[in-house]
N, C-alpha and C positions, 0 to 999 in steps of 0.2 A: 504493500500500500504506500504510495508518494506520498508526500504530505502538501496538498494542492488545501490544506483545513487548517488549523490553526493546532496546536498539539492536542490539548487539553480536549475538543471535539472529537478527533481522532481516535483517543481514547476511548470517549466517550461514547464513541458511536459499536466500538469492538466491544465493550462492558469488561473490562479487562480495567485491575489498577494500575498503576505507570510504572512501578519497577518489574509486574509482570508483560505488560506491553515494551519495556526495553531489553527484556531479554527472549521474548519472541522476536525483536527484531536483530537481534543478536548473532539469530542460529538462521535469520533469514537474510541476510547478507549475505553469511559466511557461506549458506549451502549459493545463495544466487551466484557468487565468486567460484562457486565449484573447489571450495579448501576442504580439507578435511577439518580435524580441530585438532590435530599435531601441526598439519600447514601452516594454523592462521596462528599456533604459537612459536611459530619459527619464525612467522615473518613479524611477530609483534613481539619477541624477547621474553617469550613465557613456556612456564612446561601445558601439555598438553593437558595437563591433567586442575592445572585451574580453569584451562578455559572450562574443560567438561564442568566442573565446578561450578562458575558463574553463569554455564549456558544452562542448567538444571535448577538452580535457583539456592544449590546449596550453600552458595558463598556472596556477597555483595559484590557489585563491582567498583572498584573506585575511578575515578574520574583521570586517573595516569592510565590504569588500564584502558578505557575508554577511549583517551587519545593516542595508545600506543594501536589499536584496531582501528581507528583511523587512519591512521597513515596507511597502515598493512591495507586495508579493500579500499584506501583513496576516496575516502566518503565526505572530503570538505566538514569534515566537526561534527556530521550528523549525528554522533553519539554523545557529541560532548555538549549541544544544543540540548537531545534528548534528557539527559540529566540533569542541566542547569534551568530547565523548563517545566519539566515534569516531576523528576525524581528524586532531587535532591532533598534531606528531610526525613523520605521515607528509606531509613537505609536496613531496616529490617527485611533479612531473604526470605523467596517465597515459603519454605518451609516452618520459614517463624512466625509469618501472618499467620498461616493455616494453625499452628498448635497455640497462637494469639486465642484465635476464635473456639478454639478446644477449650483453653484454660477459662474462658467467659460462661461455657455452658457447664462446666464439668462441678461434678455435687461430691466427688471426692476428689484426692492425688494421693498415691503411695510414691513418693520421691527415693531415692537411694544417690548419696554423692559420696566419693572417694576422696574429689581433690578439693572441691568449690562448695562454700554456703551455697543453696537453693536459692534461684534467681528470685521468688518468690520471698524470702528474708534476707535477704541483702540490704546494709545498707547504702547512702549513696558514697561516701568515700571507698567502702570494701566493692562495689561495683565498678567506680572509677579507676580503681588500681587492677581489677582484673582484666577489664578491656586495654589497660594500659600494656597490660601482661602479654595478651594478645595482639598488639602492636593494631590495635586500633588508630586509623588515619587522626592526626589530632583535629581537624575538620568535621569531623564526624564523632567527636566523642561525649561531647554535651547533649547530643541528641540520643544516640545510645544509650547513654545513664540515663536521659529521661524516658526514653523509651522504656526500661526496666522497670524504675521505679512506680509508672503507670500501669502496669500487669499487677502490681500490687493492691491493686486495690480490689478486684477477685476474692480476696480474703477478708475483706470488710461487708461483702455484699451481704441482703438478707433475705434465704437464710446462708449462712454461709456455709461455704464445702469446706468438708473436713479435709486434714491435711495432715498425713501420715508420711514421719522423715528418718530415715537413718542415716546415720552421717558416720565415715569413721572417724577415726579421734585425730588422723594425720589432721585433717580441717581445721582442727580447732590448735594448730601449733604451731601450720604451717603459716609465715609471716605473710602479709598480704596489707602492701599500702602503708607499715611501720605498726609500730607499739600503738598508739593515740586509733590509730582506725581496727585495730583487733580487737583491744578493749572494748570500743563503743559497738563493734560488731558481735562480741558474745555477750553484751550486756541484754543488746537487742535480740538475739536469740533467747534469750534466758525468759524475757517477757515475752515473746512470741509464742513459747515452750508451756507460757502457765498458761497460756488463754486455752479454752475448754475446747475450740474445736481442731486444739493444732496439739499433737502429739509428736515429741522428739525423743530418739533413740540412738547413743553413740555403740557403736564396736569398739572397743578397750582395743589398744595397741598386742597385748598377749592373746590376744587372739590370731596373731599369725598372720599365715597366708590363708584366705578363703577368696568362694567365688566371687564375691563382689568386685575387687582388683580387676576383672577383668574389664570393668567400664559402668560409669552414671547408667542410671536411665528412669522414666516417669510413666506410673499407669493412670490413666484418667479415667474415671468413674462417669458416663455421660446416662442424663434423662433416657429411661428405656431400655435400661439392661445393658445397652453398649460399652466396649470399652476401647480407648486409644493409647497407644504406647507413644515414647520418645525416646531414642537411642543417638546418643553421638560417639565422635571420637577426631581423630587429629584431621580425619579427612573430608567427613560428611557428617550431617544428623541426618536424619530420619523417622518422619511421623508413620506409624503403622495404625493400621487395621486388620489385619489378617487375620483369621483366627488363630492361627498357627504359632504366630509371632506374640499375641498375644497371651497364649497361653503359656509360651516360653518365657516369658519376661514374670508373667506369673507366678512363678517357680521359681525363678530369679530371686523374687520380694520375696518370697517364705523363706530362701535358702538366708540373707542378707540378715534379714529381720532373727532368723533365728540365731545369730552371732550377736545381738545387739544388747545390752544391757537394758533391763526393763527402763520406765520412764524415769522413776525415781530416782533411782542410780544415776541416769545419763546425767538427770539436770544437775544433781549433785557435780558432776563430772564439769559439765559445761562452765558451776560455779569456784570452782578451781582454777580450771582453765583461765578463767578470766581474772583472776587474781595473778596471772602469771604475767599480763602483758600490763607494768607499770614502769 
């Protein structure tokens, strides 16, 4: 589709939001040029395996990438018009709208984290140091953190979903942002922990090696019996549905939870911890 309309029409007439309409137009250059998506990362200074990345929705694209696929299909800025017009702003991947609109409907969560507070209690300096962590564009990082700490408010709704977490205890030790932001981040778990409909659980360090190590992940409880999962890792996330998947992640939370010190203990645990970071 040329753009003989104006952007924002254009969109509007496809029913598509703008970082999903710039990355269908992403994979529709690149096939119109006849590249594959090793080609167009030869010829734009990438591995192929981010473009797969940002053409899937499972990574953002930044606005250097943008104009470095400029040049390579000779598109006159088309990409970098598209962003500065449309989509700048919205810099959450399509994956993370879609499990957005999960986490608004969803009447539970069973969370499991190894390395990170749940996005969902984070506060905004322990958010800001994580995206920091992740080499978040600095351009994009105030948006980001707000972007998070708006998903937070899910947990205020009425009534609200309950919110079942095991965390292991690396979490609560590993530094993140200095002393002054770990403090105010376990302080804020701690009250997070009492509230009636949010249950927290750490794994003690003696408990070894278990399955959990092998990666995060999130069961969402939806109206109707249904359920959605949430799996990442260094290369992708991934929102599921399948039965199949679901039922393995299933088994995951029994195995996890079953290494976890009951609630009592944990918060006891978390209120230690947080006497550590002064």
């Amino acid at each position: 589709m040329e753009l003989s309309l104006p952007l924002w029409k254009v969109v509007e007439s496809v029913g598509i939001s703008p970082s999903e309409y710039l990355v269908r137009e992403l994979r529709r250059r690149r096939t119109a040029a006849g590249l594959t998506q090793t080609q167009l990362g030869e010829k734009a200074f990438c591995s192929d395996s981010q473009v797969s990345a940002i053409e899937t929705g499972a990574k953002s694209p930044t606005p250097s990438y943008l104009k470095s696929v400029d040049q390579a299909l000779n598109t006159g800025g088309y990409f970098l018009t598209l962003w500065d017009e449309l989509v700048k702003g919205e810099a959450a991947p399509v994956w993370l709208r879609e499990w957005i609109e999960i986490e608004r409907e969803a009447t539970a969560f069973r969370w499991y984290e190894h390395a990170f507070v749940p996005g969902l209690l984070q506060t905004e300096g322990y958010a800001r140091a994580t995206f920091r962590a992740s080499r978040v564009p600095t351009e994009d990082l105030d948006q980001r953190v707000a972007t998070r700490l708006d998903r937070q408010a899910v947990l205020n709704r009425e009534p609200a979903p309950r919110l079942f977490v095991v965390l292991d205890k690396v979490v609560l030790r590993r530094p993140c942002g200095g002393p002054d932001v770990m403090r105010e981040q376990l302080v804020h778990l701690i009250d997070q922990a009492e509230r009636p409909h949010i249950e927290l659980q750490v794994v003690p360090v003696s408990t070894g090696m278990y399955s959990g190590l092998a990666g995060a992940f999130i069961l969402a409880d939806l109206p109707g019996g249904n359920r959605a999962g949430y799996v990442d890792n260094q290369l992708s996330a991934q929102v599921a549905e399948q039965p199949e998947v679901i039922a393995s992640l299933g088994l995951a939370w029994d195995a996890v939870r079953s290494e976890a010190l009951p609630t009592g203990m944990s918060l006891d645990m978390l209120k230690e911890a947080a006497k550590t970071w002064t």
